[in-house]
N, C-alpha and C positions, 0 to 999 in steps of 0.2 A: 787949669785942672787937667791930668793926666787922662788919657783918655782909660778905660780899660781893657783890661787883658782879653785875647780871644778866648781864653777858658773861662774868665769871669762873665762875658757875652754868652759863651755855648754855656753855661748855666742856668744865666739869665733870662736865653731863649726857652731852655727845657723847662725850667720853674715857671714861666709866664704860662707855655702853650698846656701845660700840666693843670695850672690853674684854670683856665680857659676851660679846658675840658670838663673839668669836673662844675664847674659853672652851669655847663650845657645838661649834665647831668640833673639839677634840680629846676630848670626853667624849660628845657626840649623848642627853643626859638633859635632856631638855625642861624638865621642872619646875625643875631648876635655875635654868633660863636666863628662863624666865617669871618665878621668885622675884626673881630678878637685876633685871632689866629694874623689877620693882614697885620692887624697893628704894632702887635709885639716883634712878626718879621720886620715889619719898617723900621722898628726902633735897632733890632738886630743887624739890620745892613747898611742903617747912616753911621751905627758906631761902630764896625767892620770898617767902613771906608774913613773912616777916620784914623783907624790902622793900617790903612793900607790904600790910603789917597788917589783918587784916580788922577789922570792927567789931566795938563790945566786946561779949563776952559771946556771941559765935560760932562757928560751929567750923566746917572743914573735913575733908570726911569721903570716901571715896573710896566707889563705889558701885559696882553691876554687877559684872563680871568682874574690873577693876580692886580694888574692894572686896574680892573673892574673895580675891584674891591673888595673881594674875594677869593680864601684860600682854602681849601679842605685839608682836614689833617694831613694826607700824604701826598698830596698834589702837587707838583712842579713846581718852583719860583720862576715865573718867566720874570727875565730881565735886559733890558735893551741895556747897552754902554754907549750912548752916542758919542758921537767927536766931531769935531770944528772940523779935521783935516783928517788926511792918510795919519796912519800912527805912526811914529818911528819907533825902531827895533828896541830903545828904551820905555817904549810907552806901549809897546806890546808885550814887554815886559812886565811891568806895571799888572798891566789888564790881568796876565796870567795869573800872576800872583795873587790878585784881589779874588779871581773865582777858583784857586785853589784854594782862599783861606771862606768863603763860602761853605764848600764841601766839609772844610775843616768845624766849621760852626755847626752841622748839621743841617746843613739847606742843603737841597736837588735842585740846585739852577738850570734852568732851561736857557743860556743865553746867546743877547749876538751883542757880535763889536761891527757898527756902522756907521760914517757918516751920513748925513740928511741925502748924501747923492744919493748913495746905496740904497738907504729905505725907498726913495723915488724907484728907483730900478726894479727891487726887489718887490713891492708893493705892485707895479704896475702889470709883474710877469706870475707873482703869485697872490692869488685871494686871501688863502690862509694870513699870509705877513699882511696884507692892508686891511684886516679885519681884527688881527694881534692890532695892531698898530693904531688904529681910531680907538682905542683905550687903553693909551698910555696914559699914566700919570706917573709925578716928578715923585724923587724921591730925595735923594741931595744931587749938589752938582750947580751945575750952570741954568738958570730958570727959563731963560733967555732962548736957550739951543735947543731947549723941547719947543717952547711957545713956538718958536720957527717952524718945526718941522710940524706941531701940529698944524696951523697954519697952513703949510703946504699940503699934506696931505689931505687937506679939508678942500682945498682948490682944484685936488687933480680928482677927487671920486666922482665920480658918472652915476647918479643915483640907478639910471636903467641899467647900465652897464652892470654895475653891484649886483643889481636885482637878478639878472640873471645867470653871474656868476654864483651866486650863493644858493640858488633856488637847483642850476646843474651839482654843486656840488652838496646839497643835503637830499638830491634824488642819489648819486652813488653812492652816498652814505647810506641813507634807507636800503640800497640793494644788497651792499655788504650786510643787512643785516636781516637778508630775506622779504624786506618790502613789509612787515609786520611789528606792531608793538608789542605781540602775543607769542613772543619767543619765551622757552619753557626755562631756560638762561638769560633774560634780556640785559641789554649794557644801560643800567639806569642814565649814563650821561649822551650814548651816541645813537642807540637804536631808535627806531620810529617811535614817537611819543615821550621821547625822553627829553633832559633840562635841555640837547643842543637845538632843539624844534624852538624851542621859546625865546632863547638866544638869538636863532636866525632871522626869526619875527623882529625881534626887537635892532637887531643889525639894519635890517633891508628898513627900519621905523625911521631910527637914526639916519639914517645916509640920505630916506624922501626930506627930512628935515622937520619930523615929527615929534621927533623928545627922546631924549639918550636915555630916561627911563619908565618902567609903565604907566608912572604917577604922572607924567608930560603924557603919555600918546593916551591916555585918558580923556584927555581933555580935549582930544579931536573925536572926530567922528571916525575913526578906526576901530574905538573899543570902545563899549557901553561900561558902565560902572558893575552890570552884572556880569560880563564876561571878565570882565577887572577879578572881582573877587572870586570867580571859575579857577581864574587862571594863578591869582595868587594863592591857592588852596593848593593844588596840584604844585606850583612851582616850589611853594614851603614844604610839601610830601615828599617831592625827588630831594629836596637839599639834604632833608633829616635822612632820607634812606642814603644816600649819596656819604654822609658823615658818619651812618651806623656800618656800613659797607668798611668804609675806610678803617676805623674803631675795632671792628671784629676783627677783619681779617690782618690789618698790623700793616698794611701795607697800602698802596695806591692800586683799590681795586674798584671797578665801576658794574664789574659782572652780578648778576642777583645768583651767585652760581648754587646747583643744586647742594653743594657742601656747608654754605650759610645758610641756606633759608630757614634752616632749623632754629637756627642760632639767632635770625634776625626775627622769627615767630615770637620765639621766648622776650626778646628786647621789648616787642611790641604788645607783647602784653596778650597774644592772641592761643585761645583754649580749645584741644579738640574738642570735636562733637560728637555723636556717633558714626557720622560715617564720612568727614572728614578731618586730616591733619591741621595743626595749626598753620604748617608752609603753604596749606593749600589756600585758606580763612587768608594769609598773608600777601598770598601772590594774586588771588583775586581782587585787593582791595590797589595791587597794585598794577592790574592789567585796567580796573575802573579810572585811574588817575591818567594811567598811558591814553584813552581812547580820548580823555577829557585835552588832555595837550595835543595830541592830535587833530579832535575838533577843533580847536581853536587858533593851531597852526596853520589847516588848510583855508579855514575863514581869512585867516590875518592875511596870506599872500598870496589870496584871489582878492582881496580888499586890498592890496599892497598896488598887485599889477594892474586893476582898473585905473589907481592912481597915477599910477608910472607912466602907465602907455593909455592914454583916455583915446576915446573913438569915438569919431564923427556920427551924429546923431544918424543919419541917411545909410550906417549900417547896421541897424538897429532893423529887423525883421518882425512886424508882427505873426503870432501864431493864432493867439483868440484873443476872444478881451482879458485872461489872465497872464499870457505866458508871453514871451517874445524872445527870441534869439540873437544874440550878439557873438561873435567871434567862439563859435561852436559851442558859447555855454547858454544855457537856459538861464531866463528871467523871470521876475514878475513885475506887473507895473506897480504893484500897492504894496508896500512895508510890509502892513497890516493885512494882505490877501489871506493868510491861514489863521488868522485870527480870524478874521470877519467870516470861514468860510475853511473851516478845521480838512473837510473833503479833498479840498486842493490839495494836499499830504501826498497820499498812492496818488494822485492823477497827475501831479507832477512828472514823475516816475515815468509812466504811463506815453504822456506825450516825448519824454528823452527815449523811450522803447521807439516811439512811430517815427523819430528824427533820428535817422542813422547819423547826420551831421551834427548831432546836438553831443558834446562828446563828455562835457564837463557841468558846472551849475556857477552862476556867477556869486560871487560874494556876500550881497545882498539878498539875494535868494538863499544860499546859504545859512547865513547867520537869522534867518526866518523861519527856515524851517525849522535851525535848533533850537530857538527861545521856543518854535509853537508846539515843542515835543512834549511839552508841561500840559496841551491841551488835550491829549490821547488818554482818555478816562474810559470807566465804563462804558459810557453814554454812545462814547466815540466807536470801541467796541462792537457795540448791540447797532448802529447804524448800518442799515443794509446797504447803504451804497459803498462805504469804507469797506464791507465783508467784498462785495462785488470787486473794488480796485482791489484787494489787498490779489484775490485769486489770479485776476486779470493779469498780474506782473507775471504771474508763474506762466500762464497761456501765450503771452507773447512769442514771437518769433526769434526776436533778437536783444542783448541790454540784458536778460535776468539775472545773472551773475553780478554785474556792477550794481545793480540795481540793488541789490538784495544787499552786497557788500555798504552801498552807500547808505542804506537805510539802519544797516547795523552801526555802521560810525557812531551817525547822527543821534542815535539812540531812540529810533523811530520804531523800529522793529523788537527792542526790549518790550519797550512800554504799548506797544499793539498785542503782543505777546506773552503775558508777565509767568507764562512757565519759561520760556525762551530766556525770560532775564535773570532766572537765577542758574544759569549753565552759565552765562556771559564771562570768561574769566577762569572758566573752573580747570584748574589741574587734573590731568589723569596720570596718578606714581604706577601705572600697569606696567611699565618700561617698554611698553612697545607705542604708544600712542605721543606725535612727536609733536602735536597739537593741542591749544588747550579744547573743550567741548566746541565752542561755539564754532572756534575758526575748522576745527577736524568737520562741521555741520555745513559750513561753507566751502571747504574744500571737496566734499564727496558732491555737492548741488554741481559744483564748476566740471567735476570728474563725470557726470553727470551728460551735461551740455556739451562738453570735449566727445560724444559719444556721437552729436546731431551733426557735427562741424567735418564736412568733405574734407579738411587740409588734417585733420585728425583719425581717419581713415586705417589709415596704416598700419598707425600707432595698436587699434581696439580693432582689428579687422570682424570678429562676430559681435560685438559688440555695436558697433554700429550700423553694422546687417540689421541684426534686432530691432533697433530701437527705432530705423527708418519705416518698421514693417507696425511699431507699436500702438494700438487708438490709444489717445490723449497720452501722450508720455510727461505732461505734466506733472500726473501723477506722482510719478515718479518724484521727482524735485519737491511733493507735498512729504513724500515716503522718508525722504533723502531729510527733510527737515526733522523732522520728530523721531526719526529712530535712534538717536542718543539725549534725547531731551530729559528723561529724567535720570539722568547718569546727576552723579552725587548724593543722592537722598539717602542709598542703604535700600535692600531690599533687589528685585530683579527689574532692571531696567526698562527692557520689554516689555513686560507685562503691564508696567505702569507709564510708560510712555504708548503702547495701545488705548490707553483709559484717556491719554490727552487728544491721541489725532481721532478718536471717536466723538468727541468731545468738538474739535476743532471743525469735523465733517457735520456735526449736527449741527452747529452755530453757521456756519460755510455752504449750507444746503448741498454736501456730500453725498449722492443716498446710493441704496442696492448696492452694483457688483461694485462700483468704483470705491464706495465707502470700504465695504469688506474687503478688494483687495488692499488698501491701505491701512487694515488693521493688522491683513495677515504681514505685509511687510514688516512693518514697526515688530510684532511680534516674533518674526520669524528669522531677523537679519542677521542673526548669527549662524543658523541651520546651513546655509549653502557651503559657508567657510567651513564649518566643523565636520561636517560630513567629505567633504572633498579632501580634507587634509587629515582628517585622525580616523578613516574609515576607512576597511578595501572594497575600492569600487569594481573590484573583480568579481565580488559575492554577489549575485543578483540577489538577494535579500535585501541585501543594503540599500540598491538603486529601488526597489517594489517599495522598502519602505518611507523611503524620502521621495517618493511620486505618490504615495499616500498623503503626503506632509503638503504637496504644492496642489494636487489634485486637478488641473490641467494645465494646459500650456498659458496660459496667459499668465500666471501665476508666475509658472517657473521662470518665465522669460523675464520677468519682472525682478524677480527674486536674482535672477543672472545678474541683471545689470548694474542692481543697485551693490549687490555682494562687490562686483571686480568694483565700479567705485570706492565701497567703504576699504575697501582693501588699500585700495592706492592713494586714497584721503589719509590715511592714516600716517604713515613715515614716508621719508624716501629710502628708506632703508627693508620695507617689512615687503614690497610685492620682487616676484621674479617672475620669469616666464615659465617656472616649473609650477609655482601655484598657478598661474593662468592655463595650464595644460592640463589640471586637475580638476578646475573648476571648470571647461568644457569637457573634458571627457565626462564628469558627473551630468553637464546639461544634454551632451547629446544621448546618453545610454537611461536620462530617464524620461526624454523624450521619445524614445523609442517605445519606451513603457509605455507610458501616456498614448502611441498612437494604438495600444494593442498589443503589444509584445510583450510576450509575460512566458520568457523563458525559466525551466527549472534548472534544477541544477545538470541532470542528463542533458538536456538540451545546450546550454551553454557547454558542455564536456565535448560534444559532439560536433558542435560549429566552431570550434577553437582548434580542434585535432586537425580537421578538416580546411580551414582557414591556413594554419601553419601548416600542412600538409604540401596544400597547395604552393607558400611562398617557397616550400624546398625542393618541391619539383622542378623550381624555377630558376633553382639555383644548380641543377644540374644533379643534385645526389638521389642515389635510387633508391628504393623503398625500402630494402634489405638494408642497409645502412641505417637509414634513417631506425626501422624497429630494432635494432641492435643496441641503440642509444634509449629509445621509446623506452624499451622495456625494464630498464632500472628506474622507472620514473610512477610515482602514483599518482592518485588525480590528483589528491592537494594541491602538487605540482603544478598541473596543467588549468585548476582552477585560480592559482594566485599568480599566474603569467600570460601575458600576450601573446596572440597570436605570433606578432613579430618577435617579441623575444623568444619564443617558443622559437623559432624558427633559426635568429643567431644562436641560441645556445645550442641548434641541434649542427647549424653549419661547424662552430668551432669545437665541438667533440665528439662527433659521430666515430674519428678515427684513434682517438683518444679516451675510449670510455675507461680504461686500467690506469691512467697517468700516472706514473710514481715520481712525475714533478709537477708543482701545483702549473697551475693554465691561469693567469691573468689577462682578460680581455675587457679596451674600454673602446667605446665608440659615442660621437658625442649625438645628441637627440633633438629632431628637428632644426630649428634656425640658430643652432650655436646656445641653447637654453642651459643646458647640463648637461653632464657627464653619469652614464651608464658603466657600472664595470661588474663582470662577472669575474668569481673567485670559486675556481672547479680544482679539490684540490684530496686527499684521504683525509677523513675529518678525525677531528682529534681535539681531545681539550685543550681550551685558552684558544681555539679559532678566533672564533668572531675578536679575544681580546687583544691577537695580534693585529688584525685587520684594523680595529679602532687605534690601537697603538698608531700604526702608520699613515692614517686617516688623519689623528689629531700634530703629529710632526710636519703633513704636509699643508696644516690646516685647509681642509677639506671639510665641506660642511654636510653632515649627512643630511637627506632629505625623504631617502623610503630605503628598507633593505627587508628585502625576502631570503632567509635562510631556512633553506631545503636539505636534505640526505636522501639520498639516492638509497635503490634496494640493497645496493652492496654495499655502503659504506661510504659512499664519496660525498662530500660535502661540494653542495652549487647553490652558490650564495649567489645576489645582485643587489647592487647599491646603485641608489642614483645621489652625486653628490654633485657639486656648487664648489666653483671655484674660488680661493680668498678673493674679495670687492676688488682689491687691486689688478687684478690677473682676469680677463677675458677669452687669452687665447686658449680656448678647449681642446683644439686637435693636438696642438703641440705639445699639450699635457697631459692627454692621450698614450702616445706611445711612451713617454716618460714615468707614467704612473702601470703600465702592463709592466716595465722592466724593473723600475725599483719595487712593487710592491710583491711581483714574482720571487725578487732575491729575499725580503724580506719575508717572505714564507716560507723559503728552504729551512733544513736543518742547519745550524749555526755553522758547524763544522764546513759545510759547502758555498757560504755566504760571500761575497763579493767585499772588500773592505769599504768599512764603513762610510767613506767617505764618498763613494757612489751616491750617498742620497742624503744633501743636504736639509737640516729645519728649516721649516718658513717659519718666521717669527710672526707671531702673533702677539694680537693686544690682550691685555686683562681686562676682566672686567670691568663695564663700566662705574664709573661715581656714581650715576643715578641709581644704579643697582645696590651700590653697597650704602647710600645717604637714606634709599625707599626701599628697602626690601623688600622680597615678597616670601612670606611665608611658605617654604615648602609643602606638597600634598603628595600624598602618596594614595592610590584607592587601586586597591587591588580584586578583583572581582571573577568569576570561574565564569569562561564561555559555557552559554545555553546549551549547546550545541555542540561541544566536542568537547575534548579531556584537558582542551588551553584552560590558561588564564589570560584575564585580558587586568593588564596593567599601564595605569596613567598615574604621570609623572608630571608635575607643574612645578617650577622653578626661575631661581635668576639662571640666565645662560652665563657660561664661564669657557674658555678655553679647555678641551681636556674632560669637559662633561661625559659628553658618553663613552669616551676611554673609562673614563673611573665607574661608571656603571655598569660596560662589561664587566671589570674587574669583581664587583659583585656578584652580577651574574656568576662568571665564574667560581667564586668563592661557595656559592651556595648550589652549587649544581643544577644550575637554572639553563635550559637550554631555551634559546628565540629563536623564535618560530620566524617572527616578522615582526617588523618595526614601522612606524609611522614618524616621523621626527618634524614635528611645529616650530621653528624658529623664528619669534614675534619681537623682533629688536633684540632687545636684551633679557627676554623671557623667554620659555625653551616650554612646549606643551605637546608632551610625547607621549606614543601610542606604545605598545610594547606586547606582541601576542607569546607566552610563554610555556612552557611544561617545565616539569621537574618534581622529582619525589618529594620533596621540602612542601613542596604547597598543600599534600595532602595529610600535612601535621600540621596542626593549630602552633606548638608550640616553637618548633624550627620556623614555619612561616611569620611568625611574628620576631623571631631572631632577624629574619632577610628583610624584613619590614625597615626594623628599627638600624638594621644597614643601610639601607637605601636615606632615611631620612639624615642618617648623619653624613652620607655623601652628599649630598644636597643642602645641607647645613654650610658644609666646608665650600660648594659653591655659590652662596650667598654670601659670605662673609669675605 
């Protein structure tokens, strides 16, 4: 019989893997459809090689995942070509031929051409090939010349050897993917907790000589029949999302990327609530499934390595009659010790805190605590001694971070916890939050403890002043736990996360100040942020009224600490040293309050004149100069500026008060943080929109801008802006930002050609931005207290944002007074102090309103 044509094959393949699919479609049993998918390829590339014959005496062999016995819709054909010998130039011929008519069929071969030497070589110098290679199977060809080499390469693996090539190379794996299965993107097949954890287990299972699959390593004592079915629940969860992954997006994708989740929501069949997305309902049930592979990865290959590497009974260390230590991990003598004796749980713990060499938990111990996590009930609860350890971890000296980390794994800490358990997982679309709840809850406790740690010093220089000075800074880390605990519900998080750590302190024997400062925390953890960043802490009103709000120093100092944590818990992208410069000038100026100082507004007028007075005495210039400059300036001025700036602006235009060419001056602020630039220029309409103009070309990120008009007419602006992430060097963009942004304030006619000042390219915004929107807000509201308006603006951040809000501004004859500018990842939460005759028409004001919203529209989309 003839064999068939490659078109009739690449038919045959797309009609089979079509059927397949749609197969999968009314039954959702993965393995099937993965068997399916191998089978029809196998049938597709023995009759491929039957048009296109390999050389004699060769076999083709299917390898990796493929080899397994399983293929995902768009995943690789891994294919080995072995050969008896070196190929000759005809039979490497051959070979090419054969996986170009491959590609021609519609297969993505992954392949090699080897002899049995090669594989030895290859095998012995890379993990990856001797880990491909322990699941080959034959496909046509020579039977003989696989059996061989499997054979061999079953004689050359070094089970320990293995174990610790594979267990180094699934920690760099884990690192490339941040050391978490709680990435807001995670890779369903490589990240922590994903199908390659379960794989490796069963690699390092195979090679001890335990059973090639987990129906064999069952049948040791490796793995109970309950963690059996743990593990095949979660391993059938990743294949199906693994296969809808691949389905949706058309292609060989492993990403849960923010642009599917929507897409795989709806697959799943999952409905919003009120006050979450179905991606969110989605990605929680798939961050539950990651901790579960997780657990039971970290079990399998600390049960792997006891096996591998066993140790003489006489290094076995008693601790009490519970515990004992063996090669830096903690023991138990009894299986059954947390059954028999649930308390053991926190005191576990407890004893790894008092053994700084106790660094891990053994296998055995392990896989006890997690089966005894079923035992943590009410009962367990209400038990005063568990309330005692659970506190006791937080009071420790040393451990509470892993501690806390380990308990959450294990899912020790849900189930002690059960508000705790329903954050466990939960997405935050705010676009600035790069954390899901629990781990952002984990990461401010560690940011936290980074505060107590000498070698950390540095890093939090008041910050760890503070908190060495702090009674019980435990606290704190009680504060740190529950001040996002009820994020998800709907409604104000605070307020109802104070209702838990009240709750938490009544059950916990919390009482008086320590209870109350841990209410006002929970309550109050947004206050330090907001006020430091969308308020001018130049108003002593502002500092009198949020030292109303903390009400003494213990307070504030508490409220410091944990705010710069939640700050730095949150992204690696949301803290800078300009908010850290904000958030202590706000703690030192309302500590001053709090000791007694309770300047007015005269008073503040007069120590500021007098403070800058003094730095420009200093600076050599005489008084007469100095009131030359003074006197085109009114208090506004002197009240929404520093002394020191007071004092630069008066050094660089005392001789200059008439300028009829604008003055550009930037200098950079403290330890290399930001960039300061004054714009002294005759003021005139479309100012401020040039300045954003050039701001948004050099992408320059604003961060506060005071615009002032002088008695005569001169416009003295100050911005403090942030270099693009990539660009550090501030001095040197310094003199380069005084010369280009000077030319670009002249009159065109006098301008420099354009090519003096190239764009920085910048990015668009982000996917997450445009997958999760955030509904723009516009609240525009009339200062108490003088003839401003004070307007807030919440949004997606976009490239060019507040260029096009000038643009507005302008358009409606809106003059800024002052700005505050919040940039929270990819959300933009801006202050804006304003005048203009439009605000005081209902009907124009509501024109500029519904301007603004459709700018802000246009940077959402």
């Amino acid at each position: 019989m003839n064999a068939p044509s490659l078109t009739v094959l690449r038919d045959q393949l797309a009609s089979r893997r079509a059927d397949a699919i749609t197969a999968f479609r009314s039954h959702l049993r993965p393995d099937t459809l993965l068997t399916a998918l191998r089978r029809v390829t196998d049938q597709a590339l023995r009759g491929l090689v039957r048009l296109h014959p390999l050389p004699a005496g060769a076999t083709l062999a299917a390898v990796g995942g493929y080899g397994r016995g399983e293929l995902f819709p768009f995943s690789d054909v891994d294919v080995l070509v072995l050969l008896p010998h070196q190929p000759s130039h005809e039979e490497s011929s051959q070979i090419e031929t054969l996986i170009a008519a491959m590609w021609d069929l519609g297969i993505e071969p992954g392949h090699s051409v080897r002899t049995i030497e090669d594989c030895q070589h290859e095998a012995a110098n890379d993990i990856t090939v001797e880990t491909s290679l322990m699941e080959s199977r034959w496909l046509i060809g020579s039977r003989s010349l696989l059996r061989e080499l499997q054979a061999i390469m079953l004689d050359q693996l070094d089970p320990q050897s293995f174990f610790q090539a594979k267990r180094s190379e699934m920690q760099q794996r884990h690192a490339r993917h941040q050391d978490t299965p709680y990435a807001l993107e995670p890779n369903c097949k490589e990240a922590p907790g994903g199908l390659r954890d379960l794989q490796v287990a069963l690699w390092v299972a195979q090679a001890a000589g335990l059973g090639r699959t987990w129906k064999e390593v069952v049948r040791t004592d490796l793995l109970t029949a309950a963690e059996f079915r743990s593990l095949r629940r979660a391993e059938q969860a990743f294949k199906r999302l693994r296969i809808e992954l691949h389905l949706l997006a058309g292609r060989r994708e492993d990403r849960v990327l923010f642009d599917l989740q929507p897409g795989l929501a709806s697959i799943y069949g999952f409905e919003a609530t009120r006050s979450r997305r179905p991606s969110e309902l989605l990605m929680q049930r798939y961050y539950w499934a990651a901790r579960v592979v997780s657990q039971l990865n970290i079990i399998l290959m600390q049960s792997l390595e006891e096996i591998l590497f066993p140790l003489p009974e006489d290094q076995v260390r008693t601790i009490d009659d519970d515990f004992f230590a063996v090669r830096g991990h903690l023991g138990i003598f009894r299986d059954d010790a947390f059954e028999r004796n649930p308390a053991l749980l926190f005191r576990a713990f407890l004893v790894m805190q008092d053994h700084e060499e106790i660094t891990g938990i053994t296998g055995q111990t392990m896989r006890a605590m997690w089966h005894a996590r079923r035992l943590i009930d009410a009962q367990f609860r209400r038990n005063p001694v568990n309330r005692r350890h659970f506190l006791q971890i937080f009071q420790q000296p040393r451990g509470i971070v892993h501690a806390l980390r380990r308990i959450t794994m294990l899912n020790i800490l849900p189930r002690y916890l059960p508000v705790f358990r329903r954050i466990v997982g939960q997405m935050q679309h705010d676009l600035f939050h790069a954390y899901t709840v629990d781990q952002h809850i984990l990461m401010v406790i560690r940011n936290l403890r980074r505060f107590t740690m000498p070698e950390h010093a540095q890093e939090y220089p008041l910050a760890s002043h503070l908190i060495a000075d702090f009674d019980r800074h435990w606290l704190l880390y009680i504060a740190a736990l529950f001040h996002d605990i009820a994020k998800g519900r709907g409604g104000d998080h605070s307020e109802l996360g104070t209702i838990e750590v009240r709750r938490f302190c009544i059950q916990h024997g919390i009482e008086g100040e320590d209870r109350s400062l841990l209410e006002f925390l929970v309550r109050q953890h947004l206050t330090m942020s907001m006020v430091a960043q969308k308020r001018d802490l130049s108003d002593p009103d502002v500092v009198r009224e949020f030292a109303m709000c903390v009400g003494n120093e213990r307070r504030l100092t508490a409220l410091y600490l944990l705010t710069v944590a939640d700050i730095r818990g949150t992204s690696p992208k949301i803290w800078n040293s300009w908010k850290g410069k904000l958030l202590e000038d706000l703690y030192r100026q309302t500590l001053n309050m709090l000791g007694g100082a309770q300047p007015d507004t005269r008073t503040v007028l007069a120590q500021r004149k007098e403070a800058a007075a003094t730095e420009i005495r200093l600076m050599g210039l005489r008084n007469e100069s100095r009131d030359q400059f003074w006197s085109q300036l009114d208090i506004a001025y002197f009240l929404r500026h520093e002394a020191s700036e007071i004092a630069w602006h008066t050094r660089q235009l005392y001789y200059r008060v008439n300028s009829d060419v604008p003055v550009v001056k930037a200098r950079v602020l403290d330890q290399n943080e930001a960039l300061q630039i004054m714009v002294y220029t005759r003021d005139r309409a479309d100012l401020f929109v040039d300045i954003c103009r050039y701001f948004d070309r050099r992408a320059l990120s604003v961060q506060d801008a005071r615009i002032h008009t002088t008695h005569h007419g001169w416009a003295l602006d100050s911005f403090i802006v942030l270099l693009a992430s990539h660009d550090k060097d501030y001095r040197s963009n310094a003199s380069l930002i005084e010369h280009e942004l000077g030319q670009a304030l002249l009159p065109i006619e006098t301008q420099e050609p354009k090519t003096a000042m190239q764009r920085v390219m910048r990015q668009r915004g982000s996917r997450r931005a445009r997958v999760f929107p955030i509904v723009p807000n516009v609240v525009l509201q009339p200062d108490e207290r003088s003839a401003s308006w004070r307007l807030s603006v919440t949004s997606a951040d976009r490239p060019g944002l507040l260029y096009s809000l000038a643009q507005v501004f302008a358009h409606h004859g809106i003059d800024l007074k002052m700005a505050k500018i919040m940039t929270l990842g990819d959300r933009v939460e801006d202050i804006f102090i304003i005048e203009g005759a439009v605000l005081g028409h209902p009907r124009l004001q509501l024109q500029f309103e519904r301007h603004l919203f459709e700018t802000l529209d246009n940077a959402s989309n």
